[in-house]
C-alpha positions as CSV (number, residue, x, y, z in Angstrom):
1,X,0.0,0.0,0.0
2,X,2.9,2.1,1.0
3,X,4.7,1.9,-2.1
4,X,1.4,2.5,-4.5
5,X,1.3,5.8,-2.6
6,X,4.9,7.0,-3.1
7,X,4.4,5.8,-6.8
8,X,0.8,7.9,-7.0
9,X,3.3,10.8,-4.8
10,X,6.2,10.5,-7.7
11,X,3.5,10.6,-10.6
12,X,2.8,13.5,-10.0
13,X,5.6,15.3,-8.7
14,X,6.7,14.6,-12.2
15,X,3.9,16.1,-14.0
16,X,4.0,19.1,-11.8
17,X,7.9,19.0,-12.7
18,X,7.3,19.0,-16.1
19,X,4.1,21.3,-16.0
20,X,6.2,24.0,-14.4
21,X,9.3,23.8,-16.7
22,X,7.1,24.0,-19.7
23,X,5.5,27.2,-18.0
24,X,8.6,28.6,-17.5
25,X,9.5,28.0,-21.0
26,X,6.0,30.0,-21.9
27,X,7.0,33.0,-20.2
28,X,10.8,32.8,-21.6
29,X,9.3,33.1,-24.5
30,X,12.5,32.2,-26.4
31,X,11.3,30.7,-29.9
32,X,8.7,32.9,-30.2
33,X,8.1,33.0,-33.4
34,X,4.8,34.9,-34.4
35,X,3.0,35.3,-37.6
36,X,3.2,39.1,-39.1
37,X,1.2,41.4,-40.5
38,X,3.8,41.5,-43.6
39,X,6.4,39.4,-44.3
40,X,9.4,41.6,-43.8
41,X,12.4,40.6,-45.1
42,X,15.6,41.0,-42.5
43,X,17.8,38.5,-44.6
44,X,17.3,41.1,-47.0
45,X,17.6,44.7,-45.7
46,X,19.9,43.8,-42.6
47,X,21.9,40.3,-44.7
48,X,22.1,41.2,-48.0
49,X,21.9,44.5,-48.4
50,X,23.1,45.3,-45.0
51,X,21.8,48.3,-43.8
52,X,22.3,49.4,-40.5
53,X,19.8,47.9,-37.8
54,X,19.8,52.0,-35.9
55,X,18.4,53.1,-40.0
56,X,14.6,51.6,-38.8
57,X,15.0,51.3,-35.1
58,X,16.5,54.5,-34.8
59,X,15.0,54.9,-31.1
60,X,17.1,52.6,-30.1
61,X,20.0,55.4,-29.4
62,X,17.8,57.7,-27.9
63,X,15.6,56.1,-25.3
64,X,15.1,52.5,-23.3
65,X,13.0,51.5,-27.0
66,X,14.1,50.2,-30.2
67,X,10.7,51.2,-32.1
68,X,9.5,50.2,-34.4
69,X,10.0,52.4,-37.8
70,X,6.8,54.6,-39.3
71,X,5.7,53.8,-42.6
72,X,7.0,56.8,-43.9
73,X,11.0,55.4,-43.4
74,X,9.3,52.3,-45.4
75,X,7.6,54.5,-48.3
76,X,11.1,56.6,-48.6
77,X,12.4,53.6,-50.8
78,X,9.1,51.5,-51.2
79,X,7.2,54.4,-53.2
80,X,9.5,53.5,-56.1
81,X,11.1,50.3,-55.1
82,X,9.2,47.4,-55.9
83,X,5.5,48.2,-55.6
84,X,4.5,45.5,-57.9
85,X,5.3,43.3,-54.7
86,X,2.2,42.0,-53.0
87,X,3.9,42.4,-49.2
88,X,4.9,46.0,-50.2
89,X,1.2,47.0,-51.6
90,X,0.0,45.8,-48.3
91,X,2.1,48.0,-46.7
92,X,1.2,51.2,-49.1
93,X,-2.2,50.4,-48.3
94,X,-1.9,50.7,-44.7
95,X,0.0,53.8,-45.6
96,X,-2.5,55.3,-47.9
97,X,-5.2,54.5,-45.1
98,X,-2.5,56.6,-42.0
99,X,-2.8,53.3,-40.0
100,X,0.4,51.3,-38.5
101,X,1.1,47.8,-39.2
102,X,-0.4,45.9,-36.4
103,X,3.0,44.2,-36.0
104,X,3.2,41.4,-33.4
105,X,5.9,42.1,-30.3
106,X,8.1,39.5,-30.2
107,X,10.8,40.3,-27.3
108,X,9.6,41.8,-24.1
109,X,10.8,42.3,-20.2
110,X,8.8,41.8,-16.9
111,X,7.9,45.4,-15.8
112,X,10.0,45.6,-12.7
113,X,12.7,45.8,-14.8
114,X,14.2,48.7,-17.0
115,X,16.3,48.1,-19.7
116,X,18.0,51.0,-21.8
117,X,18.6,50.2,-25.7
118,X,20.6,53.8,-25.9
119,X,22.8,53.0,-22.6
120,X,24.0,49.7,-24.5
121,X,23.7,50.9,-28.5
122,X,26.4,54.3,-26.8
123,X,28.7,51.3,-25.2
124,X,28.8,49.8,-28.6
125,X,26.8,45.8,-27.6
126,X,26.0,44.9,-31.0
127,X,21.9,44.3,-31.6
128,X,23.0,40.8,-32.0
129,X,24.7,40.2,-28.5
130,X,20.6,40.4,-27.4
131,X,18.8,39.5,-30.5
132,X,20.5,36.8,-32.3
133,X,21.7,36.8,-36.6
134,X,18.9,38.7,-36.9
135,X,20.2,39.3,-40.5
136,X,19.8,35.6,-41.4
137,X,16.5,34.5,-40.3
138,X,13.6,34.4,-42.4
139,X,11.6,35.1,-39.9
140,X,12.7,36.8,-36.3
141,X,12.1,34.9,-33.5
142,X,13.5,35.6,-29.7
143,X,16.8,34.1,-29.8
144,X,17.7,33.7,-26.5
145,X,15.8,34.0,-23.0
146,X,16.0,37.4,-21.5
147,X,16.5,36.9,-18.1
148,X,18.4,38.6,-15.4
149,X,21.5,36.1,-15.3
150,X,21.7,36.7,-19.3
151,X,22.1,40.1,-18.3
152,X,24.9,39.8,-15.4
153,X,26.9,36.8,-17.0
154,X,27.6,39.4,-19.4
155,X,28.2,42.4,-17.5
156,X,30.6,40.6,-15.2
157,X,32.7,39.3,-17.8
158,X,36.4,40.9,-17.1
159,X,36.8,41.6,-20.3
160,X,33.8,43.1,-21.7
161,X,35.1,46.7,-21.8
162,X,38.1,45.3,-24.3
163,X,35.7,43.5,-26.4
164,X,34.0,46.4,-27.4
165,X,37.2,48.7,-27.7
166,X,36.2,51.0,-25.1
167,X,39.1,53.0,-23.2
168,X,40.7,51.9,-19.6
169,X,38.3,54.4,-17.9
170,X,35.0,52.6,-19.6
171,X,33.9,56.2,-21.4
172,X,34.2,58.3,-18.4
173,X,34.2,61.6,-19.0
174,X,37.7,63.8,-19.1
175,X,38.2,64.7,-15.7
176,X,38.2,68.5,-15.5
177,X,39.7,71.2,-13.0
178,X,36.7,71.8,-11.2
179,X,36.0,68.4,-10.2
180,X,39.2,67.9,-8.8
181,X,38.7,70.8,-6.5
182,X,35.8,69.9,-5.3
183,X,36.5,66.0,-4.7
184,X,36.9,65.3,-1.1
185,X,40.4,66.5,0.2
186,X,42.3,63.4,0.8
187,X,40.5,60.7,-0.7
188,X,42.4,57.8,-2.3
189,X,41.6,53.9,-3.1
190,X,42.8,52.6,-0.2
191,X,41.3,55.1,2.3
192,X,37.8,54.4,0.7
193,X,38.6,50.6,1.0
194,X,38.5,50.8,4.7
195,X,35.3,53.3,4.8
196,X,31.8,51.0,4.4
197,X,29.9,54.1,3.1
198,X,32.1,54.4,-0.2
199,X,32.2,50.3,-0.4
200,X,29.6,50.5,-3.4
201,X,31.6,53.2,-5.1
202,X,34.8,51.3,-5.0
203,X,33.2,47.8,-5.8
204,X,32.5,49.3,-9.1
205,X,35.5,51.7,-9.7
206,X,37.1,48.1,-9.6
207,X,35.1,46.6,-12.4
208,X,35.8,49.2,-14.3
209,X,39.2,51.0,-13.8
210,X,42.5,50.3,-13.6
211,X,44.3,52.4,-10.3
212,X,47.6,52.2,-11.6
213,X,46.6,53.8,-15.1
214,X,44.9,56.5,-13.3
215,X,46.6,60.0,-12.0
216,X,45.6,60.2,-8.4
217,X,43.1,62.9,-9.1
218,X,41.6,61.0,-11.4
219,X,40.9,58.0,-9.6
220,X,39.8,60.6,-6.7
221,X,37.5,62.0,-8.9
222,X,36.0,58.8,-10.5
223,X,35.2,57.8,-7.1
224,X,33.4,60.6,-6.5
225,X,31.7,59.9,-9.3
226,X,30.3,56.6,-8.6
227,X,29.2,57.3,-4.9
228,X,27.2,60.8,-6.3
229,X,25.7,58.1,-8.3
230,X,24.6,56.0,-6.1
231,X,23.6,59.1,-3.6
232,X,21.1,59.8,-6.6
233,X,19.9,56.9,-7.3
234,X,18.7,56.4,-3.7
235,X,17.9,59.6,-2.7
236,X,16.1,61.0,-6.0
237,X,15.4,58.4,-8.4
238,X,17.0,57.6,-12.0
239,X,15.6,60.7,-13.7
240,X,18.4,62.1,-11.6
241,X,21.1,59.5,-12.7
242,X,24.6,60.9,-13.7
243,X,27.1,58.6,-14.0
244,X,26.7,57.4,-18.1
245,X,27.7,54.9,-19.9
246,X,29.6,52.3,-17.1
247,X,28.1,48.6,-17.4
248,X,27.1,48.7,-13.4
249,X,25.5,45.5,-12.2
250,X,24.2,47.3,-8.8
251,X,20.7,46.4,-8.4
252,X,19.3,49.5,-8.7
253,X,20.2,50.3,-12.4
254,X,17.8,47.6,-13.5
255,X,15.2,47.1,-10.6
256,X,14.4,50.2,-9.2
């Protein structure tokens, strides 16, 4: 009797086991694969012809979005460029009527967490690091899962500055005059080691920077940087965010 019970118990501790990884591959959502409106062509535009993914999602360097391009960027070539094409008159009709194509959203994040296209398009991640070839598939799909230890496996990677050919001070600002005069008197690397309220600050002047690269006023002044940062971030909110274009991994850039 016993052992019918733990085989009824393991039954279905399996299915749920199952169930659950299947939901979990629902809301990954990598696959996804829908149907559109108008079969756009990225082997095309992006593969062959290779035009420049920021042409059509030219959001994408201004603001957390990609976007999606109006019909108008479409119609700048398609008015002349083959409009015998049944997938183009679709779209001129859409455009002749002033409505959008209804396209279908393929890739999309949880809302507790923010994710900026222009932080990453100005620190030079290719679209692809995210998206996949994107340029060779017939039809996009989401190419990977987006999920938060996607997202730290490849901010924490040593390296990551040097693979995109960014400068030993990760796109830091010059440090100028004034900001050396109004640093705090004093401060060095190893004085804010042994203070807890600039630990934050100097974890991620680690990541980032080299000490013996840096004059001592600079690193003085990139570690004021990074605690003003965080001082904002905490006291104000990220409308108020200063510090630019370092990859930072602090829980707060993202979930805030």
């Amino acid at each position: 009797m016993i052992r019918q019970y733990w085989r009824v118990f393991a039954l279905t501790f399996a299915i749920m086991l199952v169930g659950a990884y299947q939901l979990y591959g629902v809301f990954s959502n990598k696959g996804y694969e829908p149907v559109q409106p108008i079969n756009y062509s990225h082997v095309l535009h992006a593969g062959v012809m290779q035009m420049e993914c920021l042409y059509c999602h030219n959001q994408a360097e201004k603001g957390p979005n990609a976007g999606i391009p109006g019909l108008d960027v479409c119609m700048g070539c398609h008015a002349v460029v083959k409009t015998d094409s049944p997938e183009i008159q679709k779209m001129a009709k859409y455009y002749a009527e002033g409505k959008p194509v209804p396209w279908v959203r393929i890739h999309r994040l949880p809302d507790h967490a923010y994710f900026s296209h222009r932080w990453h398009v100005e620190a030079g991640v290719a679209c692809q690091t995210c998206h996949g070839p994107v340029q060779n598939m017939p039809v996009v799909h989401q190419w990977t899962k987006l999920e938060m230890g996607k997202c730290v496996e490849c901010h924490r990677q040593e390296n990551y500055a040097g693979q995109i050919h960014h400068p030993a001070t990760f796109h830091e600002p010059e440090v100028t005059a004034a900001e050396v005069a109004e640093a705090p008197k004093g401060l060095t690397l190893e004085g804010a080691e042994e203070d807890p309220q600039w630990a934050s600050a100097v974890s991620e002047f680690k990541k980032y920077h080299d000490a013996k690269s840096l004059s001592p006023d600079d690193t003085k002044v990139m570690l004021a940087r990074l605690k003003q940062y965080q001082n904002d971030i905490y006291e104000h909110g990220r409308q108020y965010q200063t510090r630019g274009k370092n990859a930072s991994i602090e829980c707060s850039t993202c979930h805030y």
